[in-house]
N, C-alpha and C positions, 0 to 999 in steps of 0.2 A: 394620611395624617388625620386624627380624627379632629372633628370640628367641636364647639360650644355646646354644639344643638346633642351631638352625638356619645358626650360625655352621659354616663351613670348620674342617675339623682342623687344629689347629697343628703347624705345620712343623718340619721336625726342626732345621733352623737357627733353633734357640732362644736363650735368652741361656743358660740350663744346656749349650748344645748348644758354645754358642762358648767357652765358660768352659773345657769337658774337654777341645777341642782345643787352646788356648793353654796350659794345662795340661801336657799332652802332647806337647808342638809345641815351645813356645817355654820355657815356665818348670816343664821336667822334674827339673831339678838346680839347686842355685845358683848353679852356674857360669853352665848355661844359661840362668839367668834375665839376670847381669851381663850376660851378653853379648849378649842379647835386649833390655837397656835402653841398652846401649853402640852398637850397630849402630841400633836406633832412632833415636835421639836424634841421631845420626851422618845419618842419612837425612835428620829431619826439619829439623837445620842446614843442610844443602847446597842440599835444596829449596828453602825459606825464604828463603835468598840469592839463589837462581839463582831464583825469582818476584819476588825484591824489582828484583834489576837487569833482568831482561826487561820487567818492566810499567813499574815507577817510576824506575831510576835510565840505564839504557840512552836514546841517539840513533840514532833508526834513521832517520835522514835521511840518513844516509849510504848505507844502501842503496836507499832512496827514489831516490835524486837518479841511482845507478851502477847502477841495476839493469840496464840494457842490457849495462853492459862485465860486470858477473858472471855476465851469460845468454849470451853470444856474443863476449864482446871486439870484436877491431875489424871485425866481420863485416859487410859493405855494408848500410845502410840499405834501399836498392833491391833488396836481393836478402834478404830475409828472408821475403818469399811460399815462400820455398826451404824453410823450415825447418818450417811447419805441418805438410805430407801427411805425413812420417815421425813428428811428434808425433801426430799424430792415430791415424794405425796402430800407434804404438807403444804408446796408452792403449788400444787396445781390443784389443792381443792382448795386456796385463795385466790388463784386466777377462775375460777368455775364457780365458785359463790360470788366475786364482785363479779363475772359475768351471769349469772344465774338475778342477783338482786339486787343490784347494783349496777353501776357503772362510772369511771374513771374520768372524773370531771378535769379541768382547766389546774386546779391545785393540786389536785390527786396526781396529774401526770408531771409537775415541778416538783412536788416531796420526792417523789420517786427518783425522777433523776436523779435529784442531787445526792440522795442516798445512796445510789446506785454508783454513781462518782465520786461519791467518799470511799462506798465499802470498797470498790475496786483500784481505791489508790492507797490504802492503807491498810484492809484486812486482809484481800487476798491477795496470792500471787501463784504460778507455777500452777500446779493439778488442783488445789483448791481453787481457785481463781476458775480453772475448767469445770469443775463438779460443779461449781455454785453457778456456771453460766448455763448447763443443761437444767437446772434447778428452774433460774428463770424463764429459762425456753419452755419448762412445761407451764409455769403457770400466764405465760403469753398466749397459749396454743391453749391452753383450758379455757382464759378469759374468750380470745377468739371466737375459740367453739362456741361455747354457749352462746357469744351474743349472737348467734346466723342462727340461731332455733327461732322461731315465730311466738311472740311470747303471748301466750293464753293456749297455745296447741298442745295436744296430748302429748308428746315428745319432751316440752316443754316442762309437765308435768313430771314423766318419770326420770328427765335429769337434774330434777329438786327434790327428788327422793331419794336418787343415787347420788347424790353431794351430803345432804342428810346423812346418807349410811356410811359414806365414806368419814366422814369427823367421827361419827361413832367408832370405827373400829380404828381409827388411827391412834389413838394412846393405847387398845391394846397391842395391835401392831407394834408399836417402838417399844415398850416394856417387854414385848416377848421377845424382840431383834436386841437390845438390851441387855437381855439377863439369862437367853436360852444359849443350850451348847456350854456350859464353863463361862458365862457369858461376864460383863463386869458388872462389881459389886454396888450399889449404890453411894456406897459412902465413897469412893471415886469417882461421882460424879459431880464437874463445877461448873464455874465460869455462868454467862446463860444459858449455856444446856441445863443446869439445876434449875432457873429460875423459871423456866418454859414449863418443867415438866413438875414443879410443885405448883405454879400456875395451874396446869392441867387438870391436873388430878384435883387440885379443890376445885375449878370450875364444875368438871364432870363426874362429880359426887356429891360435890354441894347444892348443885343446883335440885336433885332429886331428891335429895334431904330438904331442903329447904319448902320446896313443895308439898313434901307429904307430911311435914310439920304444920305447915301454914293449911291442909284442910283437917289436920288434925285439932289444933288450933279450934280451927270455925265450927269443929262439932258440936253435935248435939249429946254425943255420949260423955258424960263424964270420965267414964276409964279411958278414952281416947284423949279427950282436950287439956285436962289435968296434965298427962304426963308430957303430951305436947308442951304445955306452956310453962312448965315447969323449966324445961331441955332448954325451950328457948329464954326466958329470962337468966336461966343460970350461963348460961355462955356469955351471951352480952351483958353481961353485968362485971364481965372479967374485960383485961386489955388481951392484946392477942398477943403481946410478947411474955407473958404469965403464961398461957395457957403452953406456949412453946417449950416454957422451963419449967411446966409440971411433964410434959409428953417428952421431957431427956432426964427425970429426976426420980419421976413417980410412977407414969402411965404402966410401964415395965411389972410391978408390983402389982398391978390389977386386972393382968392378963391369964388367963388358963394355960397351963405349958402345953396345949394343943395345937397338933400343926405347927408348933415351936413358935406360939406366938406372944411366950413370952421372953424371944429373942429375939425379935425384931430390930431392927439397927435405926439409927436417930434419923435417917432420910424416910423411911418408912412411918416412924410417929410423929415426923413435921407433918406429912403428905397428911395424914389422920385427923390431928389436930384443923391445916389447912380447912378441910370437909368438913370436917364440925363446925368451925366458926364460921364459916362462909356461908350453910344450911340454915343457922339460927338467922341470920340480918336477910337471906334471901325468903326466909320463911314471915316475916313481917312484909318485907316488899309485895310478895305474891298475896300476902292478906289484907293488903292493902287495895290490891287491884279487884279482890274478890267483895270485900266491903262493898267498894267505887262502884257495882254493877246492882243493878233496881230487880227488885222481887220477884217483875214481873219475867225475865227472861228463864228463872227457875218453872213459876208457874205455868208458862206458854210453855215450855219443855214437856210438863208434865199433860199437858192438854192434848198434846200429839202422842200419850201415851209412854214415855219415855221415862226407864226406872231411875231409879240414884243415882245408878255409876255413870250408865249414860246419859243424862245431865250432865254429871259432874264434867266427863271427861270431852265431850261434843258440846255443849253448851257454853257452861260456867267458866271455864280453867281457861278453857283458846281464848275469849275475850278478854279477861282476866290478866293472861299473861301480857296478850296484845298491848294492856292500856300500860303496862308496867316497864316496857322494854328498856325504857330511859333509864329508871333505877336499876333495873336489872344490870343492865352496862356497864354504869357507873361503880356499882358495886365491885364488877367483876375486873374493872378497871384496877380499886382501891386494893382488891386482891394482887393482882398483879404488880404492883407496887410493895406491898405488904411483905413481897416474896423475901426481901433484901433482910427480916430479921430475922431469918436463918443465921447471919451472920454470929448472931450472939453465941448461939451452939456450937459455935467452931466449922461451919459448913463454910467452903471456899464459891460464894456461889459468886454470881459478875462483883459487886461492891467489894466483897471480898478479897475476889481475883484484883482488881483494880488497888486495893489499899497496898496488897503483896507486891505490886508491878512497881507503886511509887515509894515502896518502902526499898527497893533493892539500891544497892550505893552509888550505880551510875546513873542512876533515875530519881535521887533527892532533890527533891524542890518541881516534881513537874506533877504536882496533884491538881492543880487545877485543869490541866490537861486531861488528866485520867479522869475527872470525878465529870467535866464537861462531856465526855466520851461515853462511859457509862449513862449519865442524865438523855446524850442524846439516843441511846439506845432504850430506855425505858421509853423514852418518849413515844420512839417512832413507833412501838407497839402498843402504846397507849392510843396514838392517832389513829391509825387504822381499823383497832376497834368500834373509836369514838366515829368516825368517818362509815364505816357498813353499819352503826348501830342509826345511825341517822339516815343512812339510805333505805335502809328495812324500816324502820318507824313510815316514813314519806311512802312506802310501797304500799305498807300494809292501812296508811290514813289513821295512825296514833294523832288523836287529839281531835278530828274529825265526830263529823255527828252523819 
């Protein structure tokens, strides 16, 4: 039996220890205390609720019954073998970059679960339920890997290059898995698979527009900046749900019948629109980072002998982007969000899928159930962004001198 003597030292998170930080913290002034039992109390209502109708007073048969139309809408039965290899690659180069730049903190691993024990108590079940658990097994065994690498080693190095290349060829991967072979059409694609892959494609075409506007922008040539700044004032001067219903009414009309591309179908001239408008606001963002940075790192560039491009592209732009990554995010976030006014077009993407689920007659009156569903699903891809856009900022020392 251990004795007094042989007892562990007590920790400094003591009850005296927790007492002088809430002290300190929360109840320094009496203001601050009001409003340390205002803001409490305010929390533990909203929680309280929002447990009481999740567990006890919500129907979640209705996403039971529609999980298919809020996964995919009207996407062929027969063709959903299509949809696993880029799920699958897509979970394990998120398990490989939060293990590569990141890492899965104290919150990061409660979000998880519970999502994990939501989705496997109400979206999947039978061979879905199976696929989606090999799905996770790779990006367990991605996370894994990566973290057992030595991080500053050269290994280190080329499995941050190979995660790199892997994101790059993954949309066209699923666009060719997609749409090769008699493959399906676009305009059968809904639910958040539409909302994923209009996310996509404006992230990874906006963001290269949006850069080579924003040094276009900063030029020195006038035939360059002119038309730069022109491109960009004229997009954001518009909302984005205008420019949605010029790209299903008008864009058609401005196309060369070449390559048939003035038949392009209305998921095709969202996705378009998407990259446009996403290029012009990321092209201020990036010119902003590029303003943010002193003269002299162009000058020292060129002292080491070092032309335009290589400046531009080794120098200027990596710091640049570095100092930017939070708007950058943020942006990329707002896009992702943004994705839901396809809906106006008549596109069945999640929102839409969800309005069809609580429109049907055995399912009237359960929208807040559906709309809670949907919201937490935007969310949780909202977080995980927001969560590795913060751990890559903290990597790479955003805000740092």
């Amino acid at each position: 039996m251990a004795t007094l003597a042989s007892r562990r030292p007590v920790s400094p998170r003591t009850i005296a220890h927790a007492r002088r930080w809430a002290h300190q913290n929360l109840f320094s002034t009496p203001a601050n205390g009001v409003l340390t039992v205002v803001v409490g109390t305010l929390i533990l209502f909203v929680a309280y609720q929002l447990l009481r109708f999740v567990l006890t007073e919500a129907d979640w048969t209705v996403i039971q019954t529609n999980r298919r139309l809020l996964a995919v809408g009207r996407f062929p039965r027969d063709d959903e073998w299509r949809l696993w290899p880029p799920i699958w690659t897509l979970a394990a180069l998120i398990g490989l970059s939060y293990g590569h730049w990141s890492r899965l903190d104290r919150v990061a691993y409660a979000v998880l679960a519970a999502v994990l024990v939501f989705a496997f108590t109400v979206l999947f079940e039978g061979r879905n339920a199976l696929l989606m658990a090999v799905a996770l097994a790779l990006g367990a065994a991605g996370y894994l890997a990566v973290r057992r690498i030595p991080e500053g080693s050269a290994l280190a190095g080329r499995a941050g290059r190979a995660i790199v290349f892997g994101w790059l060829i993954l949309l066209p991967f699923t666009v060719a898995l997609l749409l090769a072979a008699g493959g399906v059409r676009t305009t059968l694609w809904g639910g958040i698979l539409l909302n994923v892959m209009l996310a996509t494609v404006g992230i990874a075409a906006g963001f290269p527009i949006g850069v080579l506007m924003a040094l276009g922008r900063t030029s020195s040539l006038p035939v360059v900046r002119i038309p730069a700044t022109l491109y960009i004032e004229l997009v954001r001067a518009g909302p984005l749900i205008a420019w949605l219903f010029l790209a299903r009414f008008v864009l058609l009309d401005f196309m060369p019948p070449i390559l048939t591309l003035d038949q392009l179908d209305i998921v095709v001239r969202a996705m378009i629109v998407l990259a446009a408008f996403t290029g012009a606001y990321v092209a201020e963002i990036v010119r902003g980072g590029l303003q943010g940075l002193g003269r002299g790192q162009s000058e020292a560039a060129q002292a080491l002998g070092l032309n335009a491009y290589q400046t531009t592209t080794q120098i200027v732009l990596p710091q640049a982007l570095r100092n930017v990554i939070p708007a950058l995010v943020s942006q990329f976030i707002s896009l992702w969000k943004d994705t839901t006014l396809v809906f106006a077009l008549g596109l069945t993407d999640l929102l839409g899928a969800g309005e069809a689920a609580y429109a049907q007659l055995a399912f009237i009156g359960t929208q807040a159930e559906v709309l809670a569903f949907v919201a937490l699903l935007f969310w949780a891809i909202a977080f995980a962004m927001s969560r590795l856009s913060r751990r890559l900022e903290t990597r790479l020392g955003v805000g740092e001198r």
